[in-house]
N, C-alpha and C positions, 0 to 999 in steps of 0.2 A: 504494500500500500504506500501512495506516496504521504510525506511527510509537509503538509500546507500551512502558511501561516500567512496571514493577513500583512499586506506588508502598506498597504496606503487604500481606500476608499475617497471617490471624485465626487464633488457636487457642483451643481451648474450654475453658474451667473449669469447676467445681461449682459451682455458687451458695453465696456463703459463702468462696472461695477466693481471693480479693483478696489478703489478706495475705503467704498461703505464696507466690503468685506475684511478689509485692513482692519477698519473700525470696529467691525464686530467680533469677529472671532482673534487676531492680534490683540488688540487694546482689550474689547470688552471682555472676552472669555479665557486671553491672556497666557495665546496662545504664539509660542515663538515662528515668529516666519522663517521659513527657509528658502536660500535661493535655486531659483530653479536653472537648470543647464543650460547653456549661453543658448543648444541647438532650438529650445523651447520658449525660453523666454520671449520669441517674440508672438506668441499666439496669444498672449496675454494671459489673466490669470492668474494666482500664489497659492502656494505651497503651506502649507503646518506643519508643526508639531506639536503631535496631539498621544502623549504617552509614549509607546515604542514603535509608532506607527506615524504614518502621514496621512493628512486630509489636503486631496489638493483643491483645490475652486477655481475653475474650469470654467472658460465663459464659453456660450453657445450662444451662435447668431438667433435660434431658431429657439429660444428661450421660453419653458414653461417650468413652472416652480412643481417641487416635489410636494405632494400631500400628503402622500400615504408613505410612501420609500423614505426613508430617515437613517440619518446617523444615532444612535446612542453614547453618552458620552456621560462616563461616570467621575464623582467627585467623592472626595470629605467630608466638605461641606456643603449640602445640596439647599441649605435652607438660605447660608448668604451668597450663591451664585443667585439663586432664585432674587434675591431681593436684587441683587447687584441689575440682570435681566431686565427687571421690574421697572427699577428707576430711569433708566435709561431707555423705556418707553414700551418697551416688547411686554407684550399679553402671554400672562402663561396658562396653561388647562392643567388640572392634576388626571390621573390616572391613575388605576388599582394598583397596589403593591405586586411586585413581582419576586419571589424568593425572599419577603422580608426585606424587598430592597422598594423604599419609595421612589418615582420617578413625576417625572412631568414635562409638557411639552412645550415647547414654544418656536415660532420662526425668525428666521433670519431674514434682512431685510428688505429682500429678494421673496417671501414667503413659501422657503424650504423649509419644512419641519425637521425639528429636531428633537431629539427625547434626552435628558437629561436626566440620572438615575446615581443613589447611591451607590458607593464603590462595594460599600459589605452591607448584610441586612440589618436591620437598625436591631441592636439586643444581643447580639453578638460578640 
């Protein structure tokens, strides 16, 4: 059997959305950018890092935002991401516990959803 590991998941932007994406997942969710290879850099686009893995954001001309397909992305602290989220204008939805691990959803500014979810289950 082969041996699979997750090595980066894409999400799609507007053409044009660089920035806001800098702002939201860089700055707001505090996520270090990484540079992408000179060959790619010009399709526009950036890179994360997001644990041991990469999220890249991928603009597409022909652009429609994710509803249902989402990243998950676990923390620590899921009650001050939540607020941090909050303040800074984004709507969040809760959703049933999964494994004792509370979660919740919110989009990105582009209106990709994302699920956001404790790292361990609370009690633990």
């Amino acid at each position: 059997m082969t041996d699979l590991a997750i090595d980066h998941v894409q999400i799609a932007i507007p053409v044009g959305g660089e920035g806001a994406a800098r702002r939201f997942y860089g700055v707001l969710l505090d996520l270090n950018e990484l540079p992408k290879p000179p060959e790619m850099a010009g399709r526009g686009g950036c890179w994360f890092e997001i644990g041991g893995q990469q999220l890249h954001v991928g603009v597409e001309a022909d652009f429609r935002a994710a509803k249902k397909a989402h990243v998950a992305q676990a923390t620590d602290d899921l009650t001050a991401l939540r607020r941090r989220i909050e303040a800074a204008g984004h709507m969040t939805k809760d959703d049933s516990p999964v494994d004792g691990r509370y979660r919740f959803f919110a989009e990105d500014p582009f209106g990709n959803r994302i699920e956001f979810m404790d790292r361990m289950a609370r009690g633990a």
